[in-house]
C-alpha positions as a Markdown table, in Angstrom:
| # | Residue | x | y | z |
|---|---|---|---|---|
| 1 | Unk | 62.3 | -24.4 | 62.6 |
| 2 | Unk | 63.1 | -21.8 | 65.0 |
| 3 | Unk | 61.3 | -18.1 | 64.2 |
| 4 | Unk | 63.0 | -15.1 | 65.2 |
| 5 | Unk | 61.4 | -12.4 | 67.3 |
| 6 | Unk | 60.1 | -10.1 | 64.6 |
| 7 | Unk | 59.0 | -12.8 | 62.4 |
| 8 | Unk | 57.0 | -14.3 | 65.5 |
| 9 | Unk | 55.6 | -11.1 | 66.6 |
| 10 | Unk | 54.6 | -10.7 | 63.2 |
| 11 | Unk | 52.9 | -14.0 | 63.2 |
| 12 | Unk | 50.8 | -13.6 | 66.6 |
| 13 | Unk | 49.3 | -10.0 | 65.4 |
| 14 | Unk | 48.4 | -11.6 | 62.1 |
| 15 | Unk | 46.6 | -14.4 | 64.0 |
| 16 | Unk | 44.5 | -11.5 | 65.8 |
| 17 | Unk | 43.7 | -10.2 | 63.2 |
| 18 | Unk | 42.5 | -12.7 | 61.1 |
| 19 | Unk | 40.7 | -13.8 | 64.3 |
| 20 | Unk | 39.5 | -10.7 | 65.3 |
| 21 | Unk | 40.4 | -11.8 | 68.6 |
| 22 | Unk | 41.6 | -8.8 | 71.0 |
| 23 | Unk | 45.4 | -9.0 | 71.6 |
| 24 | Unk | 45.8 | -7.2 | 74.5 |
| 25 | Unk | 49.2 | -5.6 | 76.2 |
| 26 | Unk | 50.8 | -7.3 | 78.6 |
| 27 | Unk | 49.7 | -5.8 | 81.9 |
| 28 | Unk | 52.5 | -4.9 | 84.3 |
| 29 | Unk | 53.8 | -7.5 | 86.4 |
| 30 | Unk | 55.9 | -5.4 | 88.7 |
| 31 | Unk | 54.8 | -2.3 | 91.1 |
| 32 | Unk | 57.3 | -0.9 | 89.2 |
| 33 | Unk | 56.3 | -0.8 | 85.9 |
| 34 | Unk | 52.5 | -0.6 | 86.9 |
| 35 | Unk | 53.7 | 2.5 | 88.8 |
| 36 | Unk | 56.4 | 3.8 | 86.1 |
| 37 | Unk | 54.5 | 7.2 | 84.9 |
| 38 | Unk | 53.7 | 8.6 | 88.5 |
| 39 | Unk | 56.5 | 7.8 | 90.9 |
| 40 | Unk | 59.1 | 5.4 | 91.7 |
| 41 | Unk | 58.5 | 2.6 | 94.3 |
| 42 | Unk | 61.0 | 1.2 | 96.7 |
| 43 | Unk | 62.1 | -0.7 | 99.6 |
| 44 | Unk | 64.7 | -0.8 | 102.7 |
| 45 | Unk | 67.3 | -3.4 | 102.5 |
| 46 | Unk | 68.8 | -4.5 | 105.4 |
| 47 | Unk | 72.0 | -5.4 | 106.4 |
| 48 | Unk | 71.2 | -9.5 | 106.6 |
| 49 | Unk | 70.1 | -8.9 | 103.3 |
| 50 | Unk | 72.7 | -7.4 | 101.4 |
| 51 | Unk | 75.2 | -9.4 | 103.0 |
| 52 | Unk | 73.5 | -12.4 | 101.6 |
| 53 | Unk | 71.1 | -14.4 | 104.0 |
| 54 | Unk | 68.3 | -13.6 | 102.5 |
| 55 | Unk | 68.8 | -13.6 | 98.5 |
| 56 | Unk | 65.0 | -14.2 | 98.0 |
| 57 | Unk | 64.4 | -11.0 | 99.3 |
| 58 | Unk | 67.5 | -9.1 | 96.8 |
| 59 | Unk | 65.8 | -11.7 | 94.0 |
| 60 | Unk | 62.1 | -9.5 | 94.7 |
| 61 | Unk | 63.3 | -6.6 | 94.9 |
| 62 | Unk | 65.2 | -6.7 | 91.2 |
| 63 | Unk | 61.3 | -7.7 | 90.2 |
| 64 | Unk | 59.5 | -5.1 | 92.1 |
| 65 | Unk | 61.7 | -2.3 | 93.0 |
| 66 | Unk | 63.1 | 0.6 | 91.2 |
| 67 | Unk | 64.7 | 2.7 | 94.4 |
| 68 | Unk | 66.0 | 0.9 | 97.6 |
| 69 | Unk | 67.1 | 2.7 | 100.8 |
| 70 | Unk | 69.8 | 1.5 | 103.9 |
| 71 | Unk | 67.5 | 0.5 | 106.6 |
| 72 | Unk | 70.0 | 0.6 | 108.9 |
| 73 | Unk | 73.8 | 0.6 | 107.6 |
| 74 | Unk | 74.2 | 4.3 | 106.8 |
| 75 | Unk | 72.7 | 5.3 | 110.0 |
| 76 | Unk | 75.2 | 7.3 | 112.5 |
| 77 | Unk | 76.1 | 4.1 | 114.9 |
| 78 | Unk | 76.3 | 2.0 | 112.6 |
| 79 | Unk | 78.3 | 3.2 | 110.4 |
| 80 | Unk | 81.0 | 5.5 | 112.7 |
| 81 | Unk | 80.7 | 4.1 | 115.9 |
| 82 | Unk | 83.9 | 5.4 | 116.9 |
| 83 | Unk | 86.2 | 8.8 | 116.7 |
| 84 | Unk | 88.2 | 7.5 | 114.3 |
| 85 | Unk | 86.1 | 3.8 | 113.1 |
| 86 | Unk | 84.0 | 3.8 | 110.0 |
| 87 | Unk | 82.3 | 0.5 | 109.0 |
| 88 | Unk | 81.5 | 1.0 | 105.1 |
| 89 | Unk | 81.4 | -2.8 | 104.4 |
| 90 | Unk | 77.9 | -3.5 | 104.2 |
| 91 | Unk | 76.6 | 0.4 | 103.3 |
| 92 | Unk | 79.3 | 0.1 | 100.2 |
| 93 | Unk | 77.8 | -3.4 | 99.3 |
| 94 | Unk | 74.3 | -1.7 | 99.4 |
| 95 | Unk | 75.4 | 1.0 | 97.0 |
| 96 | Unk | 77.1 | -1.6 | 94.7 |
| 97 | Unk | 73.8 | -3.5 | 94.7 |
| 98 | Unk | 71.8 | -0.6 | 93.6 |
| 99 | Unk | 74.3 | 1.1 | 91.1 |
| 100 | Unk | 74.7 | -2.6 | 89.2 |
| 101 | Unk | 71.5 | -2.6 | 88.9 |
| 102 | Unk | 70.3 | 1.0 | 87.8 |
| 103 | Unk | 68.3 | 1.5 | 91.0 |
| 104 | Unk | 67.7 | 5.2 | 92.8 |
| 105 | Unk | 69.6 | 5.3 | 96.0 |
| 106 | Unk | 68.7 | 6.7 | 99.0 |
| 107 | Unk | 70.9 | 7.1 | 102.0 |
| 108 | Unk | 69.3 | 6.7 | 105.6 |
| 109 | Unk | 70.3 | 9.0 | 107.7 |
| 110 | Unk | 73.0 | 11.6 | 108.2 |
| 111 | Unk | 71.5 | 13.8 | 111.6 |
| 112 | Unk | 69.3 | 11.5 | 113.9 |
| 113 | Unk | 68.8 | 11.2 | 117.7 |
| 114 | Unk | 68.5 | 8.0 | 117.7 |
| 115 | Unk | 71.4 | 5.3 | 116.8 |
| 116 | Unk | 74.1 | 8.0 | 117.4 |
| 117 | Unk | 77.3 | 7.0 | 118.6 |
| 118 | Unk | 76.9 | 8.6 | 121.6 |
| 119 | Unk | 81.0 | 9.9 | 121.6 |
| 120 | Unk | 79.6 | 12.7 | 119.2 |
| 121 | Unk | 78.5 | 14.5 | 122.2 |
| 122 | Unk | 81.2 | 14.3 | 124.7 |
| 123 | Unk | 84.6 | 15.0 | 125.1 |
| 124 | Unk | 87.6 | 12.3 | 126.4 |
| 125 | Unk | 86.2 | 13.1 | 130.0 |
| 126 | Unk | 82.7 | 12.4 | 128.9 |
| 127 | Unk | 81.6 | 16.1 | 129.5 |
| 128 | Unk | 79.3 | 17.7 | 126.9 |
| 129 | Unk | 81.4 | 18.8 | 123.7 |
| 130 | Unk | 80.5 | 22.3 | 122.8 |
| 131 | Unk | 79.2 | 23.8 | 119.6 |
| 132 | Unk | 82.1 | 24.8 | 117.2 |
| 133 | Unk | 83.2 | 20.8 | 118.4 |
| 134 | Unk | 79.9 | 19.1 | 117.5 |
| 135 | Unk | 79.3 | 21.4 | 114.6 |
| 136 | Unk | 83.0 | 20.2 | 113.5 |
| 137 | Unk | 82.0 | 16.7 | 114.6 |
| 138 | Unk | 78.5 | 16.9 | 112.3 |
| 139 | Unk | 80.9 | 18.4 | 109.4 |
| 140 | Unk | 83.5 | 15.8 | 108.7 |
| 141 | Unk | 81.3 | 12.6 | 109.7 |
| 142 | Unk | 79.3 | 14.0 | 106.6 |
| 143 | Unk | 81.9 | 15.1 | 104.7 |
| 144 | Unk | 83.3 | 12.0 | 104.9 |
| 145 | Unk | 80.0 | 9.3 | 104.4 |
| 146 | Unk | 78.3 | 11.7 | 101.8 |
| 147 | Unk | 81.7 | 11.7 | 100.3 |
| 148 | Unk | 82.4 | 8.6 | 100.1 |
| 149 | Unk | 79.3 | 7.9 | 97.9 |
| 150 | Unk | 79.4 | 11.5 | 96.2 |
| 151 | Unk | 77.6 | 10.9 | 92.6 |
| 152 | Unk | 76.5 | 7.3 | 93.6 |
| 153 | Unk | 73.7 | 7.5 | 96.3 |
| 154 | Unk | 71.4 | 9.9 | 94.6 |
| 155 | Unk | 69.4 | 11.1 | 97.7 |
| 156 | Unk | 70.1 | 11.7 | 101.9 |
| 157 | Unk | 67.6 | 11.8 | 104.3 |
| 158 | Unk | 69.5 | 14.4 | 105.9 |
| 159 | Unk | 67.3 | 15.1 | 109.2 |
| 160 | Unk | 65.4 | 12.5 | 110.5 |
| 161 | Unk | 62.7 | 13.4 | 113.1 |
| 162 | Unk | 63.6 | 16.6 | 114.1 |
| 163 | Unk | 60.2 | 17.3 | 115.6 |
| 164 | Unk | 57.6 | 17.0 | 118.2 |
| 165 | Unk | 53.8 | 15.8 | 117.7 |
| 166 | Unk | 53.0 | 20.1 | 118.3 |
| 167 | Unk | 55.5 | 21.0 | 115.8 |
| 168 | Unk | 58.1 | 22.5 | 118.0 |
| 169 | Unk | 61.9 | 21.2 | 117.7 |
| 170 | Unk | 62.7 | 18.2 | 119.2 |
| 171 | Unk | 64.9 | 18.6 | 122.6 |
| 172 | Unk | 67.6 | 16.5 | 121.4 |
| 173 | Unk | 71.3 | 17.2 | 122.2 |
| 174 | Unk | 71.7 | 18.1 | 118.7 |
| 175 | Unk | 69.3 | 21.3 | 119.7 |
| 176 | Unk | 70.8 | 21.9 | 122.7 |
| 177 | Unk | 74.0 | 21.9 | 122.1 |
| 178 | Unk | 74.3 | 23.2 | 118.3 |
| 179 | Unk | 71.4 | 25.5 | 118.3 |
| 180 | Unk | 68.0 | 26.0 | 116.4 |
| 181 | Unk | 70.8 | 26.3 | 113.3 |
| 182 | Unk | 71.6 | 22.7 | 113.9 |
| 183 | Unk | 69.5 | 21.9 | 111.0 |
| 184 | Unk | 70.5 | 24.1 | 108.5 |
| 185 | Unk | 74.1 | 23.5 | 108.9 |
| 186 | Unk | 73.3 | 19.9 | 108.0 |
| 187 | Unk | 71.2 | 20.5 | 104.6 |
| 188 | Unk | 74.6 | 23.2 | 104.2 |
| 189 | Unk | 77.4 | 20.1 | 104.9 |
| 190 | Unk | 75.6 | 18.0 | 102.8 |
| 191 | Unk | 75.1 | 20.3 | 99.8 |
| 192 | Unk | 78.6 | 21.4 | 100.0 |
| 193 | Unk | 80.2 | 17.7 | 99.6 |
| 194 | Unk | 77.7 | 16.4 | 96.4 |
| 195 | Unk | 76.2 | 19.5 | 95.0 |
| 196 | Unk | 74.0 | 17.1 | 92.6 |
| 197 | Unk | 72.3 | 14.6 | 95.4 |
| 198 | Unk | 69.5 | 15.1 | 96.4 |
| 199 | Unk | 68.1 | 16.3 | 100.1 |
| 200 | Unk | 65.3 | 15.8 | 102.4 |
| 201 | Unk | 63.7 | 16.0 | 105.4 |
| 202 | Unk | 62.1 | 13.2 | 106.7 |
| 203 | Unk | 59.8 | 12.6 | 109.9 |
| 204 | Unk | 56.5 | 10.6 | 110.6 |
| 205 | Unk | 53.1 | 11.3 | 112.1 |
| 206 | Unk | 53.2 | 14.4 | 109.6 |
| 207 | Unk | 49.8 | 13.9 | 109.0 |
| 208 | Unk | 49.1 | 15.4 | 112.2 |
| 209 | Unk | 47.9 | 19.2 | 111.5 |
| 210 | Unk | 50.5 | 20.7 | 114.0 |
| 211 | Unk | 53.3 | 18.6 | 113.5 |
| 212 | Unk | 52.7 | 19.2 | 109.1 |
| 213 | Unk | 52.2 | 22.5 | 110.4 |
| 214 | Unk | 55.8 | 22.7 | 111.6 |
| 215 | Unk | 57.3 | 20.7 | 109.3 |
| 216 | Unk | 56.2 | 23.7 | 107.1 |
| 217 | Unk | 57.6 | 25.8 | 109.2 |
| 218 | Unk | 60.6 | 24.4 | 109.1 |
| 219 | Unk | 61.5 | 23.6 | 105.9 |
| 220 | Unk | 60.0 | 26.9 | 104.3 |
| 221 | Unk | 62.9 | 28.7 | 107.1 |
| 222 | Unk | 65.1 | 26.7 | 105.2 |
| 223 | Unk | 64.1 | 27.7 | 101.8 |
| 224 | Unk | 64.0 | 31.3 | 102.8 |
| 225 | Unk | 67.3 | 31.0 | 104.2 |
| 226 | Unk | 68.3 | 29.6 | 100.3 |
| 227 | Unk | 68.9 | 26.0 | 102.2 |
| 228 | Unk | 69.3 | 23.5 | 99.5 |
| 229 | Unk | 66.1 | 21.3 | 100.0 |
| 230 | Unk | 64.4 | 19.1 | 98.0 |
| 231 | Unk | 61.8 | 16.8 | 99.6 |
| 232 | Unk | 60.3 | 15.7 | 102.3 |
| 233 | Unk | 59.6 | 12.5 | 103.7 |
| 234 | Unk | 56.3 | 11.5 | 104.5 |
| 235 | Unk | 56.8 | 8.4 | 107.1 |
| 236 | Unk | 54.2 | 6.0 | 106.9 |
| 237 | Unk | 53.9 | 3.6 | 109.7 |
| 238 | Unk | 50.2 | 3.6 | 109.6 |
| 239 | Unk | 47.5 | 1.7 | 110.1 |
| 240 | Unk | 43.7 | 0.1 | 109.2 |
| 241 | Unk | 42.4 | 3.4 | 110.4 |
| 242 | Unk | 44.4 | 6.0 | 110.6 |
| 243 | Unk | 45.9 | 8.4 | 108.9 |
| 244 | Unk | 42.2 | 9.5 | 107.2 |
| 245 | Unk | 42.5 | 9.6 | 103.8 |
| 246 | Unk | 41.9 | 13.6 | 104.4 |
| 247 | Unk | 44.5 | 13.5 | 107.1 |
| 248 | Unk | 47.2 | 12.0 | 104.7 |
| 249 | Unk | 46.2 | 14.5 | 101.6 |
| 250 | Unk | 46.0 | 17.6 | 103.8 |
| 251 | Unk | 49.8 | 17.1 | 104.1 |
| 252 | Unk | 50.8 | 16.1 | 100.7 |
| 253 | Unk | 48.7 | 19.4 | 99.3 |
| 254 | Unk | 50.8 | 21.1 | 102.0 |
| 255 | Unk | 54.4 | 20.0 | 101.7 |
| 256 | Unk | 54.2 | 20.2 | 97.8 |
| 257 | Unk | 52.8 | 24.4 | 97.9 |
| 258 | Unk | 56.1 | 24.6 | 99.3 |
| 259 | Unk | 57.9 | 23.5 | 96.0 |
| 260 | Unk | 59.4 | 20.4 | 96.8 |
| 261 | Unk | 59.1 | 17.1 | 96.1 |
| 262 | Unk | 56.5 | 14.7 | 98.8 |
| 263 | Unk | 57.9 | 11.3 | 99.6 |
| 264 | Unk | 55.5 | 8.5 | 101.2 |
| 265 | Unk | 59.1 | 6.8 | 103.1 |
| 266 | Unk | 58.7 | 3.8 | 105.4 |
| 267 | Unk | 55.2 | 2.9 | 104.1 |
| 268 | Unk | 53.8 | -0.6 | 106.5 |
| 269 | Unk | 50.3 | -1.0 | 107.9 |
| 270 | Unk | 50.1 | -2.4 | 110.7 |
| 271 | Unk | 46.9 | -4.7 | 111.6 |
| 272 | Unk | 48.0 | -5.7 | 114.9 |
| 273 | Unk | 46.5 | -4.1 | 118.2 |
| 274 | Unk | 47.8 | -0.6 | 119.3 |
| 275 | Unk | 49.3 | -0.3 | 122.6 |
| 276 | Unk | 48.8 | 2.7 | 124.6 |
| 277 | Unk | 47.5 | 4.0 | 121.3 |
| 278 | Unk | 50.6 | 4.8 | 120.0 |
| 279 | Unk | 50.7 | 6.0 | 115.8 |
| 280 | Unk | 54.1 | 6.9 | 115.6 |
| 281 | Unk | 57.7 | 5.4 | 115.0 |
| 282 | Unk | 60.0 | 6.3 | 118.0 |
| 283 | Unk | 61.9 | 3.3 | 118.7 |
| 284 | Unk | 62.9 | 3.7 | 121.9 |
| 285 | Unk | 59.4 | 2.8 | 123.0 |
| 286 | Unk | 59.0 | -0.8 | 124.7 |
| 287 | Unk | 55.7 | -2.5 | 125.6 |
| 288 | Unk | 55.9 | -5.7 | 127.2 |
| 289 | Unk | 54.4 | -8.4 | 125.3 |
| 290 | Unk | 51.0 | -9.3 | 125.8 |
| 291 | Unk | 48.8 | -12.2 | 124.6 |
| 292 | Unk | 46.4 | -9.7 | 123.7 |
| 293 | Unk | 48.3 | -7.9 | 121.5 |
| 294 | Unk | 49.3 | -10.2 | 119.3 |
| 295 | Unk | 46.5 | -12.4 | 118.1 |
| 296 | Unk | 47.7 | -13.3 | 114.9 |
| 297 | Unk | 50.4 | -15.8 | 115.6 |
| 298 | Unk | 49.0 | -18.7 | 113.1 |
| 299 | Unk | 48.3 | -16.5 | 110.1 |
| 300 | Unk | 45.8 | -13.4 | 109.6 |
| 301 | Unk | 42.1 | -13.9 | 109.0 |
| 302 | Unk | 40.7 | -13.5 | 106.0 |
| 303 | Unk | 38.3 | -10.5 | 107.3 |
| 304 | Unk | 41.7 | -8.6 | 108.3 |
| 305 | Unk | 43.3 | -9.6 | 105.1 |
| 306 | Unk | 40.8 | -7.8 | 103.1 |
| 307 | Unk | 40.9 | -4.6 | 105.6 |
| 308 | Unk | 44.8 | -4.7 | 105.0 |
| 309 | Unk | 43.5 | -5.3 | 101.4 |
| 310 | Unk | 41.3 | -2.4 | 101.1 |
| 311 | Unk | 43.3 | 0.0 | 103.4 |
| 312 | Unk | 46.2 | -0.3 | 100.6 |
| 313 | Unk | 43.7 | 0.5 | 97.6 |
| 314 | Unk | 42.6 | 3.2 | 99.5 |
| 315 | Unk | 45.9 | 4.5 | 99.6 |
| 316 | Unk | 47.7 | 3.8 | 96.5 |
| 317 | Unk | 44.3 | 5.9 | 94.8 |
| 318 | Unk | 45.3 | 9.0 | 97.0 |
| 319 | Unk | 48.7 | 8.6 | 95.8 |
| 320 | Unk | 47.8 | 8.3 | 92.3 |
| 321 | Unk | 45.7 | 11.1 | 92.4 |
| 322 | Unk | 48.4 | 13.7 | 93.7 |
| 323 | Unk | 51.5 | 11.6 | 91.7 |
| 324 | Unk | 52.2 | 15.0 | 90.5 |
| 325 | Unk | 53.4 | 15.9 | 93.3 |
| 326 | Unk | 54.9 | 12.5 | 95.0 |
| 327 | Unk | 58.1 | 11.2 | 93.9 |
| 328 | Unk | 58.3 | 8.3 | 95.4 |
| 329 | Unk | 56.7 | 5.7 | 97.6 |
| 330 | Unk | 59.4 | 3.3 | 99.6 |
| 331 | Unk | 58.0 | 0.4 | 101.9 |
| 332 | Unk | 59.9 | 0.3 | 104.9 |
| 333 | Unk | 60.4 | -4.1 | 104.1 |
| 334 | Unk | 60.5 | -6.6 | 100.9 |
| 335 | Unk | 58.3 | -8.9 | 102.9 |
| 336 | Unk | 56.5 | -9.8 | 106.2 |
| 337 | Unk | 59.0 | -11.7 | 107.7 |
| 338 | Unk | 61.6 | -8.8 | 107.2 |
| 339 | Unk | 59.7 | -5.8 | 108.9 |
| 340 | Unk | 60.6 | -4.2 | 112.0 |
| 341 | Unk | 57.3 | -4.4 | 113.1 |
| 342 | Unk | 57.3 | -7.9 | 114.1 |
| 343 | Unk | 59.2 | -6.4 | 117.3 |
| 344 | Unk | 58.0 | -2.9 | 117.7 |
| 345 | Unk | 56.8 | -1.9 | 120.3 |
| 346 | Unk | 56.7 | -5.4 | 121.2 |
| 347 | Unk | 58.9 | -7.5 | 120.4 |
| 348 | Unk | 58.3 | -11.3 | 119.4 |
| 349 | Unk | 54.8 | -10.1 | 117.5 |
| 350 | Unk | 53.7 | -11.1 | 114.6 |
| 351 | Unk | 52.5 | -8.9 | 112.1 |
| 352 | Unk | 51.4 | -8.4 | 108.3 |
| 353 | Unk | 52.1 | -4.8 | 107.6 |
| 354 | Unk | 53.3 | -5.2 | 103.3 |
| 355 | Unk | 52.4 | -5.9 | 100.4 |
| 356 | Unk | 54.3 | -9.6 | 100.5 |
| 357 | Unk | 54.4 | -12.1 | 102.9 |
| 358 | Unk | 56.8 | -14.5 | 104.7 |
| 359 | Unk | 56.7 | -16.9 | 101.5 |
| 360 | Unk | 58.0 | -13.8 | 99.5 |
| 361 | Unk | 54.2 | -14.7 | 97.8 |
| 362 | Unk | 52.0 | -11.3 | 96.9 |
| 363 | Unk | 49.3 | -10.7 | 99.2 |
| 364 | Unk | 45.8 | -9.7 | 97.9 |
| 365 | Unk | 46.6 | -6.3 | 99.0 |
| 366 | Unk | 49.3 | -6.1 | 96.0 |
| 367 | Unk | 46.7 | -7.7 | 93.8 |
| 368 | Unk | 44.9 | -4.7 | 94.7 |
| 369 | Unk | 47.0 | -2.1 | 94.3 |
| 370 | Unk | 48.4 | -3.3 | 91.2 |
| 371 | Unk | 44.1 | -3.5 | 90.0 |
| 372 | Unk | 44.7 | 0.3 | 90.4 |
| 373 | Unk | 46.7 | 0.4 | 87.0 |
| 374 | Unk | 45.0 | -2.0 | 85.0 |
């Protein structure tokens, strides 16, 4: 005989309690829902994964995952790397992916220095366009990708990395050309084609006291200026030992007294040794590989494991504490063998920098981190 669901539930809670046994809930078996009543957790999908050669990764995030962001395919190149050349395919697969299955999406990114079609700045004789031509240039290639997905992605990292480790404005030809308005005008394109999405900015090493301190700066400019902005994005590729945990805080206390939402975006640790002592994310720095730096080719020992381990408890319990002011948390990666730091800033490493590994298996560092919730 086959009992339906309310006469077996029925059943079980009688057994307790004739047992006096202790039915306990079913603890949450997903970041997800361990994390449901502070802030939504997500992940970058790339391109090779939404196009389908790596279901196992589009098969954990469903389980883990409640907000996914373009890694790649809704960057500048990528998506209009000519005049008149959009390539939607894969960022329009990505946005299907996420609306089918209820997901926040976040677009990545509208205004960068890096991967831009380098056209956007030059004319047919490769001379340097001027401003009323970039500015137009900026205007329709957001017009037109914001657009495209107006009322579908819910949230643009609109800048990305607009400033140096002091705080002052990256010298990019954005700057240059544009002006110190360069910035404004996006948040303003972007507003004006999806009123309801929302905007950020988004950066890393923000945990360094004069780069937060312009990032401050900036943003509240924009505010003042009644700039449309709703968040910023707190970049974390970090590592064992550093950010400090007071580090880290300083800046979420900070970016939240400015009334917006605080976003821990791109969040890997990286255990592997740091060349030239480099704690940020610019991508167009190279180091040539070197035995020494990377030591963990046949697996990671067990006393870095539980560093990795603790480093993420450590962590997730700052987040937790401020998740009135954090929105959202987003590894940067489903799984080991997918992050960007296996070849950054050498390439051909092999590194251990989430929460699941190359097996798609959870690490004890998720173990840990879920422990958080129990």
């Amino acid at each position: 005989m086959k009992l339906s669901t309310p006469i077996m539930i029925f059943f079980i809670l009688t057994i307790c309690i004739a047992t006096n046994y202790h039915c306990a809930p079913t603890e949450p078996h997903s970041l997800k829902d361990a994390f449901k009543d502070h802030f939504k957790i997500g992940t970058a999908l790339g391109g090779n994964q939404i196009n389908g050669d790596d279901p196992q990764a589009l098969t954990l995030t469903l389980e883990q995952f409640n907000t996914i962001t373009a890694e790649n395919d809704m960057k500048f190149g990528p998506i209009h790397p000519k005049p008149e050349q959009y390539r939607f395919d894969t960022a329009d697969r990505f946005v299907e992916f996420g609306l089918e299955h209820q997901m926040f999406i976040v677009g990545h990114t509208l205004v960068w220095h890096n991967q831009t079609s380098r056209w956007i700045f030059n004319d047919e004789q490769g001379e340097q366009v001027n401003r009323e031509t970039l500015l137009a240039r900026m205007q329709d290639h957001i017009n037109t990708v914001v657009g495209r997905y107006k009322g579908r992605v819910h949230g643009w990292d609109v800048v990305n990395e607009a400033l140096n480790e002091d705080g002052s404005l990256r010298q990019t030809q954005w700057l240059q050309i544009i002006g110190g308005d360069y910035i404004q005008r996006a948040f303003e394109f972007a507003h004006q084609t999806d009123p309801q999405a929302e905007l950020y900015y988004n950066d890393y090493n923000m945990f360094i006291k004069e780069k937060r301190e312009g990032a401050v700066r900036l943003v509240k400019t924009l505010l003042d200026a009644g700039v449309k902005v709703d968040g910023i994005g707190m970049q974390a590729h970090w590592g064992l030992d550093y950010p400090s945990i007071e580090e880290a805080e300083a800046s979420i206390v900070a970016f939240a007294e400015l009334g917006v939402n605080v976003m821990i975006t791109e969040l890997d640790i990286t255990v592997l040794p740091n060349p030239q002592q480099n704690q940020g994310a610019d991508v167009s720095l190279s180091v040539e590989e070197q035995e020494a730096l990377n030591p963990y080719k046949e697996g990671l020992p067990d006393s870095v494991q539980q560093q990795l381990t603790d480093r993420y408890a450590e962590l997730f319990a700052l987040f937790v504490k401020h998740s009135d002011k954090i929105s959202r948390i987003t590894f940067w990666g489903t799984h080991d063998g997918h992050s960007w730091k296996n070849n950054w800033p050498v390439r051909g490493r092999t590194n251990y920098p989430l929460l699941f590994d190359r097996n798609y298996e959870p690490k004890p560092a998720y173990h840990a981190v879920m422990d958080l919730e129990k």
